[in-house]
C-alpha positions in Angstrom: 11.4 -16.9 1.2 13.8 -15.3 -1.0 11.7 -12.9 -2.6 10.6 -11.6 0.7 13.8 -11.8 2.1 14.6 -9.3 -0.7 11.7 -7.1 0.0 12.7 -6.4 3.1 16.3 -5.6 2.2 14.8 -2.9 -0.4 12.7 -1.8 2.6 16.0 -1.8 4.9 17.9 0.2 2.4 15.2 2.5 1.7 14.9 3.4 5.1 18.3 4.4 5.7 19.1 5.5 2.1 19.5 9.7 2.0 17.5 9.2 -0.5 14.2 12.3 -0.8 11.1 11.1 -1.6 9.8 12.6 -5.1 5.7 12.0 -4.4 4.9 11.9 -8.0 1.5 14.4 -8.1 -0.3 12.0 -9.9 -0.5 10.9 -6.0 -2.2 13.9 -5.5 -5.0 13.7 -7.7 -8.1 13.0 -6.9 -7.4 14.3 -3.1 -10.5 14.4 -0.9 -11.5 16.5 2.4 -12.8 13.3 3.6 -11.5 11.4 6.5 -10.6 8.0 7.5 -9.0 6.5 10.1 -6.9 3.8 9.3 -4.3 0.8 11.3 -1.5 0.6 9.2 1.4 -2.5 10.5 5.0 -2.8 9.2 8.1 -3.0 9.9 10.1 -0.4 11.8 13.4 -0.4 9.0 11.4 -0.5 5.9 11.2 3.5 4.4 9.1 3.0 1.7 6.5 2.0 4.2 6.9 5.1 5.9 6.6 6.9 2.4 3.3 5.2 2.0 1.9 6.4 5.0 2.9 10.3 4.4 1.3 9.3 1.0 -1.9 8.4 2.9 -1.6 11.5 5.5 -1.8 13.7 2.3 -4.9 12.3 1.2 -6.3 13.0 5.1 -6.3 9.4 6.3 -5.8 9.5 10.0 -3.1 7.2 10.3 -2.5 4.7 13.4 1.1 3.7 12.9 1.6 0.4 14.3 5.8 -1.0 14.4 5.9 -4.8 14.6 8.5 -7.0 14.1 6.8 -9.4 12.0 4.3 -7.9 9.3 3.0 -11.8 8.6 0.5 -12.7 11.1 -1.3 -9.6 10.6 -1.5 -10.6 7.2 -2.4 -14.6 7.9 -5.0 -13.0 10.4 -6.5 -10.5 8.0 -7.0 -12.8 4.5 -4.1 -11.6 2.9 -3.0 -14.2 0.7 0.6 -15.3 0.0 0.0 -14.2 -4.1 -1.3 -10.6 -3.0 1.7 -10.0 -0.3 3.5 -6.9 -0.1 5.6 -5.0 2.7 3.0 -3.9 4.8 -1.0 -4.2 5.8 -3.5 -1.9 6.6 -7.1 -2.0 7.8 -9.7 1.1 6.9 -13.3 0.6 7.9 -13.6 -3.4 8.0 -11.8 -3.5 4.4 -7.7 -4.9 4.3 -5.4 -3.1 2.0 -2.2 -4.3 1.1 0.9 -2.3 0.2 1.5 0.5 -2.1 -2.1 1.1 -3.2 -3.0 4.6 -3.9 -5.5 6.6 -1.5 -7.7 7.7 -4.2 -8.6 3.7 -4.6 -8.9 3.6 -1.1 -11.6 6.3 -0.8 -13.4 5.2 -3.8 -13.4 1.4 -2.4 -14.8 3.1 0.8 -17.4 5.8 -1.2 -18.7 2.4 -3.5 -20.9 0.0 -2.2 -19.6 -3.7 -2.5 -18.7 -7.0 -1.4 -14.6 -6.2 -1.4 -12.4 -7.2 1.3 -9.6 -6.7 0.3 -7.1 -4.3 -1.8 -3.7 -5.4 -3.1 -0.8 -4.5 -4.9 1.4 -7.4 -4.9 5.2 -6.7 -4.8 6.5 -3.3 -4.6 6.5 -1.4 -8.1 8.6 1.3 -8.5 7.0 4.4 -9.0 4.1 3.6 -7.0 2.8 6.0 -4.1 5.4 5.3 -1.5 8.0 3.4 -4.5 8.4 7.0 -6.0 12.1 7.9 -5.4 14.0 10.5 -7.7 14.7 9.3 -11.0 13.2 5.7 -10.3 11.4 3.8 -13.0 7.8 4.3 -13.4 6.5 0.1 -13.4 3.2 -0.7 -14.8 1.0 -2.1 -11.7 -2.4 -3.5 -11.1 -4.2 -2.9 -8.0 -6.4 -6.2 -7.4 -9.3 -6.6 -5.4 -10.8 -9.6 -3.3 -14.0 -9.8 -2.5 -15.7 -11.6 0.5 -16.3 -15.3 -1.3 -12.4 -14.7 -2.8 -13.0 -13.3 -5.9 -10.2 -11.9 -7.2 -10.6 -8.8 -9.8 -8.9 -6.5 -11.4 -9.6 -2.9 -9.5 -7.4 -0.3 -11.4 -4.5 -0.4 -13.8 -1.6 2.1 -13.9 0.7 1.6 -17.0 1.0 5.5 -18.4 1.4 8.0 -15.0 
């Protein structure tokens, strides 16, 4: 309970900090013409959520921002589990992704064929698409994924961007 009540304190912050976003162009890379649509729910005061979603916007997801005020049962209802939580959850094409994971994991997820469920990136690392203020630290993160019988893998690794 503490951790996320600390999460959504960053997220609080964030969203009313005059803080400009720095979109690292590693973000950029790998940047497709194609198209998705995709349901992404969070909070309405969390900023880097909003960050995220002008990260996915630049990699031409269509993006159907939905405001709730509690980002959990989506998450309960979807298979997210308590280990892989992060701020906010988003469905693309029948496959869950949870928090900052980059769009160009996205679109490969969705280009592949496989048995995956689910993407994750627990926590909030800084310097992740969405985490990527000015002169914030640049975390090592994993992006994990879960596959429909819950097997959990690791999908891509970030330590030197």
């Amino acid at each position: 309970m503490k951790r996320f009540l600390s999460l959504l304190a960053l997220c609080a912050f964030l969203s009313t900090s005059p803080v400009l976003w720095a979109a690292n162009p590693v973000w950029l890379e790998e940047k497709t013409e194609q198209s998705y649509d995709v349901t992404v729910y969070r909070s309405a005061t969390c900023g880097c959520c909003k960050a995220w979603i002008s990260h996915l916007k630049d990699h031409n997801f269509e993006v159907n921002d939905v405001v709730v005020a509690d980002v959990n049962p989506y998450k309960q209802k979807l298979g997210v589990p308590q280990q892989g939580a992060s701020c906010h959850t988003a469905e693309v094409n029948g496959k869950v992704i949870e928090g900052h994971v980059p769009a160009q994991d996205i679109k490969r997820l969705l280009r592949e064929e496989n048995n995956i469920r689910l993407l994750t990136v627990p926590g909030m690392p800084s310097g992740g698409p969405g985490m990527d203020m000015p002169g914030s630290a640049k975390q090592a993160f994993k992006v994990y994924s879960v596959t429909g019988d819950n097997k959990v893998d690791v999908y891509q690794s970030y330590s030197d961007y």
